[in-house]
KEGUGU-466486 format. One line per 4 residues: number of its first residue (from 1); their letters; for each residue z, y negated, x negated of C-alpha. Coordinates in pm, 1 decimal, always signed. Layout:
<sites>
NUM	a	Z,Y,X ~ ...
</sites>
This chain:
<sites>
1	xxxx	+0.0,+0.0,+0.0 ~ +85.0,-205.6,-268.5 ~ -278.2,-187.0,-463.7 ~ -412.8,-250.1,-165.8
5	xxxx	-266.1,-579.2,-84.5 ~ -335.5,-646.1,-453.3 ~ -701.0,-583.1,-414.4 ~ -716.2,-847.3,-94.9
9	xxxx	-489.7,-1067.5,-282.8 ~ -800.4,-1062.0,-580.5 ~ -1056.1,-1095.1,-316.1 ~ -899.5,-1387.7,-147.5
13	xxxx	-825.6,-1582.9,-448.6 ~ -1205.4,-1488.5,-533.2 ~ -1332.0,-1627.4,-257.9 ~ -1104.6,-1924.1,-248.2
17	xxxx	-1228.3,-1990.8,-626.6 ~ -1627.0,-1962.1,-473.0 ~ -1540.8,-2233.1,-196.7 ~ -1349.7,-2457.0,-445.5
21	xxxx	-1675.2,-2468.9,-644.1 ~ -1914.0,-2487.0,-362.5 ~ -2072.5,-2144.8,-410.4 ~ -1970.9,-2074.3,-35.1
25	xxxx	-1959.6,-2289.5,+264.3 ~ -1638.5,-2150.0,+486.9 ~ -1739.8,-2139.0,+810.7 ~ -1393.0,-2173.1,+1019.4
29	xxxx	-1366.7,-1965.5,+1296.2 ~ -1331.2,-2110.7,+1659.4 ~ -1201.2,-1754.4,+1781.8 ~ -1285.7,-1370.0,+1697.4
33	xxxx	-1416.2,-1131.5,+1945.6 ~ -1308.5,-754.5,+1903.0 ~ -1392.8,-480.3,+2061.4 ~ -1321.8,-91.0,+1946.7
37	xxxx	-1504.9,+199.4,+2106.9 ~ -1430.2,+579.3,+2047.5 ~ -1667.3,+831.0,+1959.2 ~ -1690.9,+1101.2,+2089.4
41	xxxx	-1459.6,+962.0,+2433.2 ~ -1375.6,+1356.1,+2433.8 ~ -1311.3,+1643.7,+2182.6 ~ -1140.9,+1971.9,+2141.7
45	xxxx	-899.5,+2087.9,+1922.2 ~ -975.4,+2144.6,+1575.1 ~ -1263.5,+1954.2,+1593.0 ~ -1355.7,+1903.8,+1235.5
49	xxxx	-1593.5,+1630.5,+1316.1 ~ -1272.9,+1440.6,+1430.8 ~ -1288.5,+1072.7,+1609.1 ~ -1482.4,+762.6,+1544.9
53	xxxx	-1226.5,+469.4,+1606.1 ~ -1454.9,+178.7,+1548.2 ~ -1372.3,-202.9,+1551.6 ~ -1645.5,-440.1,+1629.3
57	xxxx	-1571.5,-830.9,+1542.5 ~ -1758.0,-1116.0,+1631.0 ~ -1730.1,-1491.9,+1568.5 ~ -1558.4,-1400.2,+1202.1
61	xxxx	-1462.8,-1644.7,+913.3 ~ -1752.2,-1602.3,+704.7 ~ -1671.0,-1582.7,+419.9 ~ -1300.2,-1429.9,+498.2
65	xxxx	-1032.6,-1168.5,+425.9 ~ -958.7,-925.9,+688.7 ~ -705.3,-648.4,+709.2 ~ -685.1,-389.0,+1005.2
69	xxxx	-404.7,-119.0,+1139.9 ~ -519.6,+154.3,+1357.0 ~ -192.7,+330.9,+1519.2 ~ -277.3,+672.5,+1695.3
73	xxxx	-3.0,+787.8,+1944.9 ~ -77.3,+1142.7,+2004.7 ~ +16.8,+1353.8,+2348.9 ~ +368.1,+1438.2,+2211.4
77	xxxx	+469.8,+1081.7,+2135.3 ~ +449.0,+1085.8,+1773.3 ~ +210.2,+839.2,+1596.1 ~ -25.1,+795.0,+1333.9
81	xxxx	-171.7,+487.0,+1103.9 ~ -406.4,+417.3,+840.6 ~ -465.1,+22.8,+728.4 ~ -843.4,-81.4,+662.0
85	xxxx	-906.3,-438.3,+461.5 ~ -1262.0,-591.1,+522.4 ~ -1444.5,-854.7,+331.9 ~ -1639.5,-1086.5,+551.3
89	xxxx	-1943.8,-1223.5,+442.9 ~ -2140.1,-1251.0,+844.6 ~ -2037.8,-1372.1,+1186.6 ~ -2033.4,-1001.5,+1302.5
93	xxxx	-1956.3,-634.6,+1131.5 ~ -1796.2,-368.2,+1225.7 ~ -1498.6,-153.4,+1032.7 ~ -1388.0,+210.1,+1128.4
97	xxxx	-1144.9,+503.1,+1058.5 ~ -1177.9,+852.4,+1148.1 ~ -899.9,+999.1,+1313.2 ~ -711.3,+1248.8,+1172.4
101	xxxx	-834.9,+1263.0,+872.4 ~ -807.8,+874.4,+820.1 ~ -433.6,+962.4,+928.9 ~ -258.9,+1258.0,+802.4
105	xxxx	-267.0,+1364.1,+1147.1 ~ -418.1,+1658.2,+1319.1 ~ -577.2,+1752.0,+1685.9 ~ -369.8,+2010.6,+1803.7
109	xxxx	-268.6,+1895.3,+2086.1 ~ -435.4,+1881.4,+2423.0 ~ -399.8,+1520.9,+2649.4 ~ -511.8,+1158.2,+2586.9
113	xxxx	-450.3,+960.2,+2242.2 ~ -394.9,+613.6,+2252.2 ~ -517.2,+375.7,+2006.3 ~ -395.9,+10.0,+1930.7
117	xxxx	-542.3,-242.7,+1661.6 ~ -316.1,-495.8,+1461.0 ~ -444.9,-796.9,+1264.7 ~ -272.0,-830.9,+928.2
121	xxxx	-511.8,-1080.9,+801.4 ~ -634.7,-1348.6,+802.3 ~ -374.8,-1435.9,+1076.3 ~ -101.0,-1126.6,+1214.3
125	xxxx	-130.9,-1012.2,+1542.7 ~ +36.2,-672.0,+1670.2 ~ -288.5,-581.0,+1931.5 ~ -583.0,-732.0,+1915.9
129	xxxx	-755.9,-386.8,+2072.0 ~ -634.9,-86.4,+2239.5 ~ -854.5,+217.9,+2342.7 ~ -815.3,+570.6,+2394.1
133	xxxx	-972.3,+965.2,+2307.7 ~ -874.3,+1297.5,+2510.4 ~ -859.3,+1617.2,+2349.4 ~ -883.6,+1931.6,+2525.5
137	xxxx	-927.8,+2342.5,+2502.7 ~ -1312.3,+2287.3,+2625.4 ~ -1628.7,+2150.6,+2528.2 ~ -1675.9,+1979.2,+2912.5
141	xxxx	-1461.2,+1931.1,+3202.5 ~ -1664.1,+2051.3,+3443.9 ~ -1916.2,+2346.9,+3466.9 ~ -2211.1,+2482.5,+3721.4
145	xxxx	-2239.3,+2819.2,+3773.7 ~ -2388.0,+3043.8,+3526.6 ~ -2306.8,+2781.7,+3225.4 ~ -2062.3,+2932.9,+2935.1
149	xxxx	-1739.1,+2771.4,+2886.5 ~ -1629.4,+2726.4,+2513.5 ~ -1268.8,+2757.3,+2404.7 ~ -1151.6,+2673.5,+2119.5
153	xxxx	-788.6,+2580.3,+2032.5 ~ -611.8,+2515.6,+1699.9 ~ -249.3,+2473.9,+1561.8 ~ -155.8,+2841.2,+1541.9
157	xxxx	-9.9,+3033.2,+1296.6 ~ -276.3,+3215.2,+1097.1 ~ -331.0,+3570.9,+1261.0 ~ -90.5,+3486.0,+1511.0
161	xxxx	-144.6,+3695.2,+1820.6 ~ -270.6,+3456.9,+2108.3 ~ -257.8,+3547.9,+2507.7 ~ -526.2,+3387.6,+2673.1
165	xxxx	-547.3,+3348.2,+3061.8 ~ -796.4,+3220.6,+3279.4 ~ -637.5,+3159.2,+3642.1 ~ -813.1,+3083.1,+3999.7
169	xxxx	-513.8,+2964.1,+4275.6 ~ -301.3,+3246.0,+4176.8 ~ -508.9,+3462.2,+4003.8 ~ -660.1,+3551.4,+3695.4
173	xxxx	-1001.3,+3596.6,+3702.3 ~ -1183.4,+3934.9,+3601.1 ~ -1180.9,+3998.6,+3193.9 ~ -811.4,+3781.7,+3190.6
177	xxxx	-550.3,+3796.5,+3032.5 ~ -627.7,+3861.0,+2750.0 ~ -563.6,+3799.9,+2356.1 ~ -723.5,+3730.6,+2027.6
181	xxxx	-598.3,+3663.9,+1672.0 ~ -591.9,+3330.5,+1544.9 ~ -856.0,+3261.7,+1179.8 ~ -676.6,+3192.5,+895.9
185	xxxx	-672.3,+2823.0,+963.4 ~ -483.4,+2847.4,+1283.8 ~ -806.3,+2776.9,+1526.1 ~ -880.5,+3029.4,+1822.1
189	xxxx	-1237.6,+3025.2,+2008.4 ~ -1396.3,+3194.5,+2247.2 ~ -1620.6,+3199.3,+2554.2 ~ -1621.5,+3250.1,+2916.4
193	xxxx	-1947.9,+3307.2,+3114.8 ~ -1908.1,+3193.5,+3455.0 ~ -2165.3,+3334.4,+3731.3 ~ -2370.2,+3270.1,+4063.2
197	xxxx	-2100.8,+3360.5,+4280.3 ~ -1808.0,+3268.2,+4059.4 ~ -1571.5,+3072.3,+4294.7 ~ -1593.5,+2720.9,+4337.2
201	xxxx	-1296.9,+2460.7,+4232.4 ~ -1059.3,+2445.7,+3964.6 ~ -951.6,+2668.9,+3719.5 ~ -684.8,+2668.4,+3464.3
205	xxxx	-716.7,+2799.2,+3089.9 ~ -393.3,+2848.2,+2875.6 ~ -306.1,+2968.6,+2547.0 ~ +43.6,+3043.3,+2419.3
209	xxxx	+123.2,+3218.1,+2045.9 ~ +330.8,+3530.9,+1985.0 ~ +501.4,+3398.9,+1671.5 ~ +424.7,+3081.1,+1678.3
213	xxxx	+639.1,+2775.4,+1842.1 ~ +541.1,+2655.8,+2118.7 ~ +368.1,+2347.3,+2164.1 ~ +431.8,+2029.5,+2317.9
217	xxxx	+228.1,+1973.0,+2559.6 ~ +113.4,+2358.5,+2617.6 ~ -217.6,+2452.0,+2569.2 ~ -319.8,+2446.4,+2933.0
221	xxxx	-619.2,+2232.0,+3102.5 ~ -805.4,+2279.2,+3377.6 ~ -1180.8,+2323.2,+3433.1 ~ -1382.4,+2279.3,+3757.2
225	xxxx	-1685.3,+2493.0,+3841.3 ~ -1941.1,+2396.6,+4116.0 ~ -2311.8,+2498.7,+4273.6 ~ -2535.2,+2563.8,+3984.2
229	xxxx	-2873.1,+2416.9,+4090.4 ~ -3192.1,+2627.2,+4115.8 ~ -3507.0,+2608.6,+3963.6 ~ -3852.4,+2633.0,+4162.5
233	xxxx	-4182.4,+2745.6,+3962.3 ~ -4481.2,+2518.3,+4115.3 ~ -4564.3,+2628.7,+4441.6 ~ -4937.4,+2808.7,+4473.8
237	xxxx	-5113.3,+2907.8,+4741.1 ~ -5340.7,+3229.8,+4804.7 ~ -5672.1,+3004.9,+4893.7 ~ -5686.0,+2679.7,+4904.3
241	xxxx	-5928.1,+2698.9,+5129.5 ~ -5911.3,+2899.4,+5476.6 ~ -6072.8,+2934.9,+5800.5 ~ -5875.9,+2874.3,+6096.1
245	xxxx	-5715.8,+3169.8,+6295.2 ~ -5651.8,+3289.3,+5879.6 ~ -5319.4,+3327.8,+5695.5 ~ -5180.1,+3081.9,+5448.1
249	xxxx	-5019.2,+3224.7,+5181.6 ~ -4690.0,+3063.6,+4959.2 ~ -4562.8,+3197.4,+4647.9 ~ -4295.5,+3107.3,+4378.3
253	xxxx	-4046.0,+3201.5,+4182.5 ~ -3653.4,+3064.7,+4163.0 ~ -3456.6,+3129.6,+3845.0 ~ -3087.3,+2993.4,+3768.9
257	xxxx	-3003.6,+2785.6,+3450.6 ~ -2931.5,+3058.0,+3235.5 ~ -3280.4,+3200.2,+3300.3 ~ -3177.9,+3492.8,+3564.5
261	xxxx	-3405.1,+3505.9,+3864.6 ~ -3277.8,+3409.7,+4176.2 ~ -3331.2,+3668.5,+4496.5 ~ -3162.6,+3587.5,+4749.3
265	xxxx	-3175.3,+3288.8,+4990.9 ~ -3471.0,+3140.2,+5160.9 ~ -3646.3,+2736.9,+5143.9 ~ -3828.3,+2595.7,+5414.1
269	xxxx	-4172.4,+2470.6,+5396.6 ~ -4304.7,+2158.9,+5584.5 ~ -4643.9,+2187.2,+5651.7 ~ -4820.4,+1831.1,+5712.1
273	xxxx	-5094.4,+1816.1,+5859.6 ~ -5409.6,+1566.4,+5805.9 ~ -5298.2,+1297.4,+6063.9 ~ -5018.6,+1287.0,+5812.7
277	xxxx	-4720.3,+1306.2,+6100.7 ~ -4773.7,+1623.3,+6268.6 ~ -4497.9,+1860.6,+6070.8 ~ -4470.0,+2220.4,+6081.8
281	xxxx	-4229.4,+2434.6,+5925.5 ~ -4194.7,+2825.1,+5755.9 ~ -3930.0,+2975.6,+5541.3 ~ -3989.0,+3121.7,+5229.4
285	xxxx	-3845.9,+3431.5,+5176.7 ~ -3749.7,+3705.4,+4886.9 ~ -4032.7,+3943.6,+4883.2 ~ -3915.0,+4222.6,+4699.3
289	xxxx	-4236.7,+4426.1,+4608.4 ~ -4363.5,+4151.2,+4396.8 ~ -4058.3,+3978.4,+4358.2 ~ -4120.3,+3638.7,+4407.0
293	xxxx	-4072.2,+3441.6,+4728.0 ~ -4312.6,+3436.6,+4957.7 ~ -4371.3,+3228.9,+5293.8 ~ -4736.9,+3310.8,+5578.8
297	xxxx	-4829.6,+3069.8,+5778.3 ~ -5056.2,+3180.3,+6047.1 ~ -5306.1,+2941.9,+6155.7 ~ -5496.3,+2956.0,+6461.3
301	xxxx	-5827.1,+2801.9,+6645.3 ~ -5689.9,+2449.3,+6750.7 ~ -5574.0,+2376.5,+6411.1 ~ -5639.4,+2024.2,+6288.1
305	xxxx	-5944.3,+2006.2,+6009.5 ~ -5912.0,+1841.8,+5680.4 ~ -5610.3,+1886.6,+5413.7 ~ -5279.1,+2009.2,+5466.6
309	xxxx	-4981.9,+1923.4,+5221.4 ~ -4724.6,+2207.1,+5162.2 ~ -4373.5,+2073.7,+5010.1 ~ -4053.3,+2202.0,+4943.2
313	xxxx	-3808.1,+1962.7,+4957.8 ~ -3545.3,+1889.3,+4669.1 ~ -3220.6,+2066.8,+4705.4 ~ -3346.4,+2247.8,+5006.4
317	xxxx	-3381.4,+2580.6,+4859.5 ~ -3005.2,+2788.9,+4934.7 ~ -2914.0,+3103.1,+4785.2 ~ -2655.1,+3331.1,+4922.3
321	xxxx	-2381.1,+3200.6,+4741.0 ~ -2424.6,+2827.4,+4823.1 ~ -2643.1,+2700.7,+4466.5 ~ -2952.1,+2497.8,+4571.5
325	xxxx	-3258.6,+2382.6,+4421.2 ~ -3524.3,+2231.3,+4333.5 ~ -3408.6,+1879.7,+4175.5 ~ -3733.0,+1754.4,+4221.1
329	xxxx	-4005.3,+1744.9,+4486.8 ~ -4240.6,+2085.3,+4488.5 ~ -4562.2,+2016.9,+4665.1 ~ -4925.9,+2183.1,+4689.2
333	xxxx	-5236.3,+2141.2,+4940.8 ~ -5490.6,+2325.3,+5119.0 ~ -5762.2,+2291.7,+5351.0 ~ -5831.2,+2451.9,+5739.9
337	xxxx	-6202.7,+2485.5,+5852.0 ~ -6362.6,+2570.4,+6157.2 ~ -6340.1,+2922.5,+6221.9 ~ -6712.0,+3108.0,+6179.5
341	xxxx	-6653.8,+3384.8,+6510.9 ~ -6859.8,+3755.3,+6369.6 ~ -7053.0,+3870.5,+6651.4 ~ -7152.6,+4233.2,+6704.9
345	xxxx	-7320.1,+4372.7,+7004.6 ~ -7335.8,+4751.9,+7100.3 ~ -7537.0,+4951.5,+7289.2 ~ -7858.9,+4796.6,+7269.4
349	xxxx	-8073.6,+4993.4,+7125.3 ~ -8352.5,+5188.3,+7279.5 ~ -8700.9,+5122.1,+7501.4 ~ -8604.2,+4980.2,+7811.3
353	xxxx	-8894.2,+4989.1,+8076.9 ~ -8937.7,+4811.9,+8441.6 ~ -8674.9,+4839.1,+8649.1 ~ -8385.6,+4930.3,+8370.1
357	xxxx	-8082.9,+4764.5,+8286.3 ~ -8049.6,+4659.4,+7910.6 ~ -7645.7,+4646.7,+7923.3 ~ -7458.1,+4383.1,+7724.6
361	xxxx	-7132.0,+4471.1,+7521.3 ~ -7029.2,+4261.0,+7230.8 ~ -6790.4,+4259.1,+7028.9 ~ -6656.5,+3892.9,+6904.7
365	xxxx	-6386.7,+3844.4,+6643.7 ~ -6192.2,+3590.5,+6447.5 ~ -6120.7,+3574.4,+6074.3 ~ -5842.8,+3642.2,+6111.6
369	xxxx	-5976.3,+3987.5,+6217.4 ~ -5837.5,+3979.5,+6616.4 ~ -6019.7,+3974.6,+6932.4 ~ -6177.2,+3620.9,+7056.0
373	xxxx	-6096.7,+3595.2,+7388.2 ~ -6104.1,+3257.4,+7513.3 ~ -6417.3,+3060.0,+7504.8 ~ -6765.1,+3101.2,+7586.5
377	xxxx	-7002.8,+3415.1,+7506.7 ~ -7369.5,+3388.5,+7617.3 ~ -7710.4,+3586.2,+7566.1 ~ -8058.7,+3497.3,+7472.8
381	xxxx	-8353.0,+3722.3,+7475.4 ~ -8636.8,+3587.1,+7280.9 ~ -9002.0,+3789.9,+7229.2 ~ -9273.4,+3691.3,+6989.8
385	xxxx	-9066.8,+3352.7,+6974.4 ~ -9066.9,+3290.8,+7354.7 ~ -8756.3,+3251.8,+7530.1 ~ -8709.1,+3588.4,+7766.3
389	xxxx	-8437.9,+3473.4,+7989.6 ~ -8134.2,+3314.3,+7915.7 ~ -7835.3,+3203.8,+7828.3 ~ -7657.1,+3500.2,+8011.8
393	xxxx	-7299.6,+3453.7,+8058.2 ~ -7069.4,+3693.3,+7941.6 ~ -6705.5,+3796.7,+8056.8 ~ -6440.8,+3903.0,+7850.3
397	xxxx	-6333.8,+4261.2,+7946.5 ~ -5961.9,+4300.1,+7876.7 ~ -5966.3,+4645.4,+7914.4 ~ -6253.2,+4735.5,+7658.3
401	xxxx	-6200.2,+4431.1,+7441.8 ~ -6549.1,+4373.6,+7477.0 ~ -6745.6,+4060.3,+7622.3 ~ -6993.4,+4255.0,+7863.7
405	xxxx	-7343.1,+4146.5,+8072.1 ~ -7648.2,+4285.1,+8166.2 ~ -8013.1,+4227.9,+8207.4 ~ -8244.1,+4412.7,+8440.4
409	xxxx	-8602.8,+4443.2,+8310.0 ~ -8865.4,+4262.3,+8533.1 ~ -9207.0,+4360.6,+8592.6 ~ -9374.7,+4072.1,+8483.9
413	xxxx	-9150.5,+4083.3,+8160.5 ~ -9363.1,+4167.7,+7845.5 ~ -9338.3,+4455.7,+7663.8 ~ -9320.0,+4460.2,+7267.6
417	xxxx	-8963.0,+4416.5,+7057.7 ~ -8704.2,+4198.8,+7182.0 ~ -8451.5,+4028.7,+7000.9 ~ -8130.9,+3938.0,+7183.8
421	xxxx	-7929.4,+3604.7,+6993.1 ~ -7529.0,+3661.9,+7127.0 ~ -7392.2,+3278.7,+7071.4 ~ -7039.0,+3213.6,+7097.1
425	xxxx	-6817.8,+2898.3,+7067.1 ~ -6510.8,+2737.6,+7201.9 ~ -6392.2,+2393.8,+7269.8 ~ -6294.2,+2330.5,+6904.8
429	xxxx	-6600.5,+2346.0,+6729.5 ~ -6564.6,+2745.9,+6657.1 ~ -6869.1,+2916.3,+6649.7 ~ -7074.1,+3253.4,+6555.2
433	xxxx	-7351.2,+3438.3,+6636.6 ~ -7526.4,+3737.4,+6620.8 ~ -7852.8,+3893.3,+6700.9 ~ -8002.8,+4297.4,+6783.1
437	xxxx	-8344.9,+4382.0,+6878.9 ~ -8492.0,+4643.3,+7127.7 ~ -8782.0,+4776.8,+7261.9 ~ -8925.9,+4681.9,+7652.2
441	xxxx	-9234.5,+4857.5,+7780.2 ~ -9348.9,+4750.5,+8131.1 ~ -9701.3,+4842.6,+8092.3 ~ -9662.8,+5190.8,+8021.4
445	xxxx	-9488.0,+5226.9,+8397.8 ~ -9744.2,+5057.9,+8536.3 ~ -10010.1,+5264.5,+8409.3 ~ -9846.3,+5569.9,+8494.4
449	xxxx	-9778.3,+5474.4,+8838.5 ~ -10101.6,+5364.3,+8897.3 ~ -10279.3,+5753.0,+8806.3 ~ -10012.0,+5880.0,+9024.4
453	xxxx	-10102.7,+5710.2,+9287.9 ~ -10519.1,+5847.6,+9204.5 ~ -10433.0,+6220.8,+9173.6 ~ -10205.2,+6200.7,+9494.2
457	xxxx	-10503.0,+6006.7,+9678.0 ~ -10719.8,+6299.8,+9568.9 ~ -10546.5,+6538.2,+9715.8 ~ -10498.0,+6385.0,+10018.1
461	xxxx	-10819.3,+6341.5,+10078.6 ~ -10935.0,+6698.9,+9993.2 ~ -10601.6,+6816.3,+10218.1 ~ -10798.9,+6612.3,+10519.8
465	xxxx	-11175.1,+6753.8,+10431.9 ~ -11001.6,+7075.9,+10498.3 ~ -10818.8,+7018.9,+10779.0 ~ -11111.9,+6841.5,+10974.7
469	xxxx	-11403.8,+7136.1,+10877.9 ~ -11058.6,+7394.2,+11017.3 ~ -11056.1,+7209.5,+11330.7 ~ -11415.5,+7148.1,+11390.9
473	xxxx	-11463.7,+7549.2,+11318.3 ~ -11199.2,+7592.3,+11617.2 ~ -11446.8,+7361.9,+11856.5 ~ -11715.3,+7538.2,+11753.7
477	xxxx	-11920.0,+7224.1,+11690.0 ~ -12230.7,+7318.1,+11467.0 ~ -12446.0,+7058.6,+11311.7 ~ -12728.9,+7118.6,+11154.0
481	xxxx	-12763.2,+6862.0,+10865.1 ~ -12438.2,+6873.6,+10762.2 ~ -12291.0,+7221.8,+10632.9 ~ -11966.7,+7258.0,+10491.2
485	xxxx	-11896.9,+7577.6,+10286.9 ~ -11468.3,+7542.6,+10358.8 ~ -11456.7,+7782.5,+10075.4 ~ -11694.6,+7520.6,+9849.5
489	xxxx	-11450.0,+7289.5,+9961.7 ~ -11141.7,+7533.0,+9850.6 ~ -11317.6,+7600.5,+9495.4 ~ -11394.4,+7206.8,+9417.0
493	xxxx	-11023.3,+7148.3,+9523.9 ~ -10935.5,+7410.5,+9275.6 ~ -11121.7,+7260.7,+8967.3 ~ -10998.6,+6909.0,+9048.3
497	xxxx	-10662.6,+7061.4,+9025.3 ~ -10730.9,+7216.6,+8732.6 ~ -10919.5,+6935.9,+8552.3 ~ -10815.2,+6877.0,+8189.1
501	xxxx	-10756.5,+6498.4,+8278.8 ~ -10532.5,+6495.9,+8539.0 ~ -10333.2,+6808.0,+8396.1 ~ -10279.6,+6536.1,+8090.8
505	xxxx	-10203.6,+6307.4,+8367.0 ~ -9931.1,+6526.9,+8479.5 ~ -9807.4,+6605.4,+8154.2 ~ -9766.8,+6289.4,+7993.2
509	xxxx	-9582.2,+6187.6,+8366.2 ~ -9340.9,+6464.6,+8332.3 ~ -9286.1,+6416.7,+7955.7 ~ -9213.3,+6028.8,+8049.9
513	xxxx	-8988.1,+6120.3,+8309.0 ~ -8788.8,+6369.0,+8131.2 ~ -8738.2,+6094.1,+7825.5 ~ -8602.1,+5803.6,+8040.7
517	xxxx	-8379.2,+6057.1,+8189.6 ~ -8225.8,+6147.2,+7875.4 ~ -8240.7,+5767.8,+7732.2 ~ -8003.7,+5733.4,+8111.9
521	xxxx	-7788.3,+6003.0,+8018.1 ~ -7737.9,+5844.4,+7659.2 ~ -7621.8,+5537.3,+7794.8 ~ -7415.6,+5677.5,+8038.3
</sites>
């Protein structure tokens, strides 16, 4: 102590020689400004690092002799101090000590140091700043779930046996109490990992030595643990892009801090729609097969057009245990089209001649791959790129889940391939078609009728020569110009019948006949 007062007692009488001489201008001071900050605000015990006590001072004597006493009071009442002398030579510097080493002290103790400053020089005053420093058994005060709590205490005697405890309300939790030998310089550390579902609040950690004496205050603090918060990958959809009456498919993952994956709990999507008001909402849920969560929104045929924004709100995700996520917004978009309707139509097929019925059952579905039932279904039949007839209406049969009509072939119709266009639509703007062909013949059953009606006239008329020559025979009316051989008659009736063209009349009849039978019974 006494060196050092020597030393400022040089440096004053230095600097008093400098002004004398007019190598420095003193600059008088109209009132100093301190200010003294601690760093860190918070340790544990042993810290080697220790504690920045640091003075600032403004408006100083420049130049100017400055002496400083830091006192330390530690939990226990007992104190501390270490004096620091400071040349000024600017308005404003600073000046620290490092507590304990600064001190012959130590931090063993757990609680809140106080720190006061006294000015020795150039004037005496007892406090011209006052601060403070807690030390404690853990790196933080205050955990979220799944984060590791350090421990580390010192002041023990060296492989001293040392019960540790780690206490909920009344109870310890799993693991405690337990013990561990202090290192040869008295410290003891060690960890406890907290987890999703620990319980939420305070808990207290203690230590207490075998051998050695207790301390004053105990080791004992308390630590709070609350919701650890969640973390959302980016939310993706299956297509960005879908047709109305499809699925909209949400995927992401949630992990914890520590990097475990989250599977339990749901989050809500809000589904905006392009007007930019109209909200709807799905929950996202665990999907265990491909472990992520997963969230379907089914749209359907009066769904708005444009771009849709999916977001998951911050801090709206909720696991079971009460920890919720994301911090920030998650958000993606997609986009609903008009829905193109697939159009099939069955039994079709075939030659359909005068007089049938060309039957009309068609199938109409949505993308998403269900019945359309609601809307408007018509026909078209086009030939050679004339319009047939139509649009036909069709009804929706519930029972075959078919949209059904018919058609029944006219006379003056033509024959050749037709091609029927099925067109359906809805209010919406949905729409789809589809299109078969088939063949009509009209003149074929007109030709045919027409050399049925020649071989019947034929026979009737050789079925009346005969009668008349029978009855005349009867009368016994004999002309003489006129002779009728009844069995010339019988023999020319006989070759007609047997003529090769009307036998391929009759054949080609019967062979027609027998086909649109069967062609009946296939569409029966």
């Amino acid at each position: 102590m006494r060196g050092s007062r020597g030393v400022l007692l040089a440096v004053t009488l230095f600097l008093g020689i400098l002004v004398a001489v007019g190598g420095l201008h003193k600059v008088n001071a109209a009132g100093e400004g301190f200010t003294l900050t601690s760093l860190p605000a918070r340790t544990s015990e042993g810290n080697a690092s220790g504690v920045d006590l640091t003075l600032s001072v403004t408006n100083a004597a420049n130049p100017g002799s400055y002496s400083f006493t830091w006192t330390v009071t530690d939990p226990s009442g007992g104190s501390a101090s270490t004096t620091k002398p400071v040349l000024s030579t600017a308005a404003a510097w600073t000046v620290a000590a490092k507590y304990p080493s600064d001190f012959g002290a130590s931090l063993n103790l757990v609680g809140s140091y106080d720190v006061i400053i006294a000015e020795n020089l150039p004037s005496l005053n007892s406090s011209i700043a006052t601060g403070q420093f807690t030390v404690g058994l853990t790196d933080y005060t205050s955990y979220q779930r799944t984060s590791t709590v350090h421990v580390e205490a010192s002041g023990y005697l060296p492989a001293d046996n040392v019960t540790i405890n780690i206490v909920y309300g009344a109870t310890s939790v799993s693991g405690y109490p337990s013990s561990k030998n202090a290192d040869p310089t008295g410290a003891v550390q060690f960890s406890w990992q907290t987890a999703v579902d620990s319980a939420l609040g305070n808990y207290t950690v203690s230590l207490a030595g075998t051998n050695t004496v207790a301390k004053n205050p105990a080791d004992i603090q308390q630590v709070i643990v609350y919701p650890t918060n969640i973390t959302l990958t980016p939310l993706r959809t299956g297509s960005i892009v879908v047709q109305r009456t499809e699925t909209v498919d949400f995927w992401f993952n949630a992990t914890y801090p520590n990097g475990a994956f989250v599977n339990t709990g749901s989050a809500p999507l809000r589904l905006m729609e392009p007007d930019g008001v109209t909200i709807h909402t799905v929950n996202a849920i665990y999907d265990l097969s491909s472990g992520t969560y997963h969230a379907a929104y089914p749209t359907s045929l009066t769904h708005a057009q444009g771009t849709w924004t999916a977001t998951v709100a911050s801090a709206s995700f909720t696991d079971a245990f009460g920890n919720s996520g994301p911090s920030t917004v998650q958000q993606t978009s997609f986009s609903i089209q008009r829905a193109t309707l697939a159009v099939s139509l069955l039994s079709s097929s075939g030659t359909y001649a005068q007089g049938s019925v060309i039957p009309l059952y068609t199938k109409v579905t949505v993308p998403g791959n269900y019945n359309f039932t609601q809307g408007a279904v018509s026909a078209v039949f086009i030939s050679s790129g004339r319009t047939i007839v139509g649009p036909i209406s069709l009804v929706y049969d519930q029972s075959l889940g078919k949209w059904t009509g018919s058609y029944k072939v006219n006379r003056v119709d033509p024959t050749g391939t037709w091609v029927v266009t099925i067109i359906a639509s809805d209010n919406y703007g949905n729409i789809g078609q589809g299109t078969a062909s088939l063949n009509v013949d009209t003149q074929g059953t007109q030709t045919s009728a027409d050399l049925g009606w020649v071989v019947w006239l034929l026979v009737l008329v050789i079925v009346g020569l005969g009668c008349g020559i029978l009855i005349l025979r009867r009368r016994g009316v004999i002309h003489r110009e006129v002779k009728l051989d009844v069995q010339a008659i019988k023999q020319k009736a006989n070759e007609v019948k047997g003529d090769d063209f009307l036998q391929s009349i009759q054949t080609q009849l019967k062979r027609r006949a027998e086909r649109i039978a069967a062609e009946k019974e296939k569409r029966d």
